[in-house]
C-alpha positions as CSV (number, residue, x, y, z in Angstrom):
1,X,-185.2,-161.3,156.5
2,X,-188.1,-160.0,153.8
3,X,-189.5,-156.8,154.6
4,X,-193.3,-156.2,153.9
5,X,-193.9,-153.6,151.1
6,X,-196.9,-151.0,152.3
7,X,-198.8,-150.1,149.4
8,X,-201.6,-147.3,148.9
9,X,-204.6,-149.6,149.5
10,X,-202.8,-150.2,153.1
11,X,-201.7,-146.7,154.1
12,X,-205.3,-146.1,153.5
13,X,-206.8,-148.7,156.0
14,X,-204.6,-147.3,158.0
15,X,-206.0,-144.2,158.0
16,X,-209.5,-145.7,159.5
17,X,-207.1,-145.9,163.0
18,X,-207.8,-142.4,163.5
19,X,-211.9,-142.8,163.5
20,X,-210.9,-143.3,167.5
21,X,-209.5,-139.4,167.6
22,X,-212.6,-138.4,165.5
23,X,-215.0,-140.1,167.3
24,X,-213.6,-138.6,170.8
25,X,-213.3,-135.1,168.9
26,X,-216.8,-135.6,168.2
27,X,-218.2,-137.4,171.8
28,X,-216.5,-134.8,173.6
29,X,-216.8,-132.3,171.5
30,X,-213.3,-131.3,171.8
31,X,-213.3,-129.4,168.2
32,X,-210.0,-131.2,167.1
33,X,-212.3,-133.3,164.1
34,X,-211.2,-130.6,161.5
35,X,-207.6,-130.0,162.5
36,X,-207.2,-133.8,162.3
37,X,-208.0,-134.1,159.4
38,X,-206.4,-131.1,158.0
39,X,-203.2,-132.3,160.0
40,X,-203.0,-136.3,158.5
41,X,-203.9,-134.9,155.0
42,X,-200.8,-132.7,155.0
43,X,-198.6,-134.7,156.8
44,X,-199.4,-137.8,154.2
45,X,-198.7,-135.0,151.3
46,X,-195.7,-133.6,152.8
47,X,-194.0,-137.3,153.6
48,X,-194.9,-138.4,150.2
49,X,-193.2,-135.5,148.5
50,X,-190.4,-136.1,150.7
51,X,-190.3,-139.1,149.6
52,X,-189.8,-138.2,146.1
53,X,-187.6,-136.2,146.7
54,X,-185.1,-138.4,148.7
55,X,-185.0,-141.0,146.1
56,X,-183.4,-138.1,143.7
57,X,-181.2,-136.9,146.3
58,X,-180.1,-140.5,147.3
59,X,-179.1,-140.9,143.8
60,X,-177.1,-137.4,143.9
61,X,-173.9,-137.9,144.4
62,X,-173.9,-133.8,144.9
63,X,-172.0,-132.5,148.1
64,X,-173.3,-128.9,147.6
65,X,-177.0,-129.9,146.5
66,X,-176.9,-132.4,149.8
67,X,-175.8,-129.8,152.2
68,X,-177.8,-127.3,150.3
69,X,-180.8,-129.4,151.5
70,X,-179.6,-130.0,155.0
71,X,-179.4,-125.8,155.0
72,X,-182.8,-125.8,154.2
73,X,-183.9,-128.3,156.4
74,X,-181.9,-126.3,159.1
75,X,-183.4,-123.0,158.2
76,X,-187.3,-124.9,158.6
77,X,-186.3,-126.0,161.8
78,X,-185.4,-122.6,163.1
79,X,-188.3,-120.7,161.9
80,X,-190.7,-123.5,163.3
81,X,-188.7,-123.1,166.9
82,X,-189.6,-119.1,166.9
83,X,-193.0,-119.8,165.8
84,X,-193.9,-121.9,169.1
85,X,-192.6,-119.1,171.5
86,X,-195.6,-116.5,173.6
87,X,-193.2,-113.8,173.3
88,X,-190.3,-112.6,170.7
89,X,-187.6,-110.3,170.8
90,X,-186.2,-108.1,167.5
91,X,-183.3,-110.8,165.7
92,X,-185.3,-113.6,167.2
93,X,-185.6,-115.6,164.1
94,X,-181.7,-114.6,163.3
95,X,-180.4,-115.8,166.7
96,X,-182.6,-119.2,166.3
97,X,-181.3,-119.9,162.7
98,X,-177.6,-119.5,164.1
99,X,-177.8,-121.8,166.5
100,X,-180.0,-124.6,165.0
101,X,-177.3,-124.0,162.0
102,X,-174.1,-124.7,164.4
103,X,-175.8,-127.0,166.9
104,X,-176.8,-129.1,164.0
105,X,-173.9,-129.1,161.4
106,X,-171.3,-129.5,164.4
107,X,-172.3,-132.7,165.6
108,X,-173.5,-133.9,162.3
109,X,-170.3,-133.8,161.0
110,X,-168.4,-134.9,164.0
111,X,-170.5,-138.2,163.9
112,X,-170.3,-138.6,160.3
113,X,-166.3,-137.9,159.7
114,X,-165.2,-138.8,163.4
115,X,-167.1,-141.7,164.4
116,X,-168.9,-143.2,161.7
117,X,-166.3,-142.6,158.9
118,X,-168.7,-142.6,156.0
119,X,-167.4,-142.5,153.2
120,X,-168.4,-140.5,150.9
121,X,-168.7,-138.0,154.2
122,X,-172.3,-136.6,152.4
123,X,-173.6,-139.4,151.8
124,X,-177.3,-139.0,151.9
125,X,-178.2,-142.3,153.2
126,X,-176.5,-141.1,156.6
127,X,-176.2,-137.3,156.8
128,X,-179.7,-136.4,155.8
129,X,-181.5,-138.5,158.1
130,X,-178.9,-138.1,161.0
131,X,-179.1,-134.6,160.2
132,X,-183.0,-134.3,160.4
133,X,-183.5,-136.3,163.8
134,X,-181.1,-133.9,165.5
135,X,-183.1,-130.6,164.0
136,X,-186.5,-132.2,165.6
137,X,-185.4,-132.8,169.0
138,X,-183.1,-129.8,168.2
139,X,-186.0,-127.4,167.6
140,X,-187.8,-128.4,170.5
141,X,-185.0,-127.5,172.9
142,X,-184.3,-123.7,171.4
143,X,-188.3,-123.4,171.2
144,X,-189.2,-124.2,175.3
145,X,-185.4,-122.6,176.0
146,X,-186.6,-120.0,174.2
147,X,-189.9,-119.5,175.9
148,X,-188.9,-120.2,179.2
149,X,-186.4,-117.6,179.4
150,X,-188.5,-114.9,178.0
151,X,-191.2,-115.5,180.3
152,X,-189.0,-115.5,183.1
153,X,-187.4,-112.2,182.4
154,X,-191.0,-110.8,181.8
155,X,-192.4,-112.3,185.1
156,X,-189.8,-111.9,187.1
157,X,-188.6,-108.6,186.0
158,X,-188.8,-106.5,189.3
159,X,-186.6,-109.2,190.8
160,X,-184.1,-108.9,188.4
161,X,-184.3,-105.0,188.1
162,X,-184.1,-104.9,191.6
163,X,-180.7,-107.2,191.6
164,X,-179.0,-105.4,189.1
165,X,-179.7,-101.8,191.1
166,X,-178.0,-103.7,193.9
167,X,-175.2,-104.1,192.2
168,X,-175.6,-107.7,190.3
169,X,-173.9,-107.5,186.8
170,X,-176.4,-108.7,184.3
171,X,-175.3,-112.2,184.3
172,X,-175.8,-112.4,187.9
173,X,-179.4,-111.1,187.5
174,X,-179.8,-112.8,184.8
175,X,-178.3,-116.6,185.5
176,X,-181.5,-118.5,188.2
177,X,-184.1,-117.4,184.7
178,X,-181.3,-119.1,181.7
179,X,-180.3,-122.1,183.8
180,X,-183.9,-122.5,184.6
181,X,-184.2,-121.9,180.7
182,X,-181.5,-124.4,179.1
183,X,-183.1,-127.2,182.2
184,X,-186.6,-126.9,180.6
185,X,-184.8,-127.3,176.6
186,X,-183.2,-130.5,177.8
187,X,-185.7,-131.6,180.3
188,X,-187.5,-134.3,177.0
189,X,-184.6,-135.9,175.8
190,X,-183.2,-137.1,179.4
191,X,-186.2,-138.0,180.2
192,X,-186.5,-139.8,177.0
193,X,-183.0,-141.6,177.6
194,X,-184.5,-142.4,181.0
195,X,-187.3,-144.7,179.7
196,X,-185.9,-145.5,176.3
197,X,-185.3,-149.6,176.3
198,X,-187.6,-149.9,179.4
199,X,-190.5,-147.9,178.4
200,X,-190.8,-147.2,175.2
201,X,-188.7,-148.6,172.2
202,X,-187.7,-145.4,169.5
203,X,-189.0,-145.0,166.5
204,X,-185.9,-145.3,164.5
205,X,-185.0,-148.7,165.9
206,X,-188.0,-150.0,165.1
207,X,-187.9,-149.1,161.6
208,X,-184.6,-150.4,161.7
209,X,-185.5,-153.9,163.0
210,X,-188.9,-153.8,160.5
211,X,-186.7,-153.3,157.5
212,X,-184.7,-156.4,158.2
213,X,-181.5,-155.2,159.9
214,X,-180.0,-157.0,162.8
215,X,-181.7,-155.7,166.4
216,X,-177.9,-155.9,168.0
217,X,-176.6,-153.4,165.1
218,X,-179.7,-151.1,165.3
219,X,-179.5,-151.1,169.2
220,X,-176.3,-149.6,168.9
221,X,-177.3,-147.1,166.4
222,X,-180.0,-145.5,168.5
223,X,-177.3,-145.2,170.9
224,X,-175.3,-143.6,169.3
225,X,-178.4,-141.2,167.8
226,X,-179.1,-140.2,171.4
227,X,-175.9,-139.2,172.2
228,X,-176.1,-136.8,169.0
229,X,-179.7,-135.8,170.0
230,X,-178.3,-134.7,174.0
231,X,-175.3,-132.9,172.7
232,X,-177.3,-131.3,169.6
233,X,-179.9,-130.3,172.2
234,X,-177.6,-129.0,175.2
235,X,-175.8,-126.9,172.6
236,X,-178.6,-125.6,170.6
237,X,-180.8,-124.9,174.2
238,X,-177.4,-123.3,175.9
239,X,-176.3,-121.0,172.8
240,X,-179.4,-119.7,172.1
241,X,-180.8,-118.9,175.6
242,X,-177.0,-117.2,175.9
243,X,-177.9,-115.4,172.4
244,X,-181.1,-114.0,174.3
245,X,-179.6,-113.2,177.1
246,X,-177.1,-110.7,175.1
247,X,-180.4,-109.1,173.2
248,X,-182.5,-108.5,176.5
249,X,-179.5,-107.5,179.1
250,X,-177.1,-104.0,178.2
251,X,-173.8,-104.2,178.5
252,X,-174.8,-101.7,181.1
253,X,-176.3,-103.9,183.0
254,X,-179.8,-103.2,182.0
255,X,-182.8,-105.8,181.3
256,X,-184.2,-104.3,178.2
257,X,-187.8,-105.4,178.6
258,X,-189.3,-103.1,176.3
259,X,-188.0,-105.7,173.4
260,X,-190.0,-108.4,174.6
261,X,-193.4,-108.2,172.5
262,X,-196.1,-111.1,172.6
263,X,-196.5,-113.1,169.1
């Protein structure tokens, strides 16, 4: 099956779809018109760079300089998951970059060695782009994990003081705020796996199916994607909620709320 080549001229009529966010911006007066625009010119600059600079690592045949660039795309990911939170707490940004690290690499590799078999195993047609849908979804998790469990212990901080002078060890005062934390990290992708087929068909299928590929094999590949996506997320929510939890909560049993600062 031929695949249609988008050049320039069409990416540009393209463009003219978002006269209907402008024109609402505008009716309304909603005072998104300028962060639109701002927003689709750096986006169409940052993709086309990107693209650039794919086609030179696709022709790498590298390991270091390909996981070099995953490391990097990893270390984006965790900065941009602190940078969405209300509040922060000192080694925030460290604890973030851990975990997106881990969550990331671990079931990256297990997929690419384990279950795909690629060979090479960094082969950029299938690590980097593996590797970059699990730090989106990935991010998202640690950033409402994140925030979630922060507010709670700020909210409901004279509940959990009062606990813990009860007698409650700090996990015990401190477990109804991180489950309700890792639920809210997780809460988009099962929802997404919920609807996905039915509802809505993902993005990377369809670009699979537009590029020519058999719907049956790309069907099984977004799958198997959102099986990396859920563990990638539950692990990436989970250890860095449990990271927080060990920076707000003593090993005397203590909620140390004077950490918590607003961003």
């Amino acid at each position: 099956m031929d695949t249609i080549d988008i050049g320039f001229g069409q990416l540009a009529l393209g463009a003219l779809l978002l006269a209907v966010n402008l024109g609402l911006s505008v009716a309304l007066r909603l005072g998104l018109a300028k962060d639109l625009v701002i927003g689709a010119a750096r986006m169409t600059v940052q993709l086309l760079l990107v693209g650039l600079v794919l086609d030179w690592v696709f022709a790498s045949e590298n390991a270091w300089l390909i996981l070099g660039i995953a490391t990097v795309m990893a270390a984006l990911a965790g900065r941009a998951a602190v940078n969405r939170t209300v509040r922060r707490y000192p080694g925030i940004l460290w604890n973030a970059l851990v975990v997106i690290l881990g969550a990331s690499f671990l079931v990256t590799g297990a997929t690419v060695l384990g279950i795909l078999r690629v060979e090479p195993w960094f082969d950029p047609q299938y690590l980097i782009p593996l590797h970059g849908m699990l730090l989106g979804n990935a991010l998202n998790g640690i950033s409402l994990g994140l925030d979630r469990f922060m507010e709670g212990c700020a909210k409901d901080r004279p509940l959990i003081e009062t606990r813990l002078a009860l007698g409650a060890t700090r996990w015990e005062a401190a477990r109804p705020v991180a489950k309700e934390a890792i639920r809210t990290g997780m809460i988009p992708v099962v929802n997404s796996m919920m609807i996905m087929g039915l509802v809505s068909l993902p993005g990377m299928m369809t670009g699979q199916i537009l590029a020519g590929a058999d719907p049956a094999q790309a069907v099984r590949y977004q799958i198997l994607i959102m099986f990396m996506i859920a563990s990638c997320v539950a692990l990436a929510t989970g250890g860095v909620v449990a990271l927080a939890y060990r920076a707000l909560f003593s090993p005397r049993h203590q909620l140390r709320s004077e950490k918590l600062r607003r961003a």
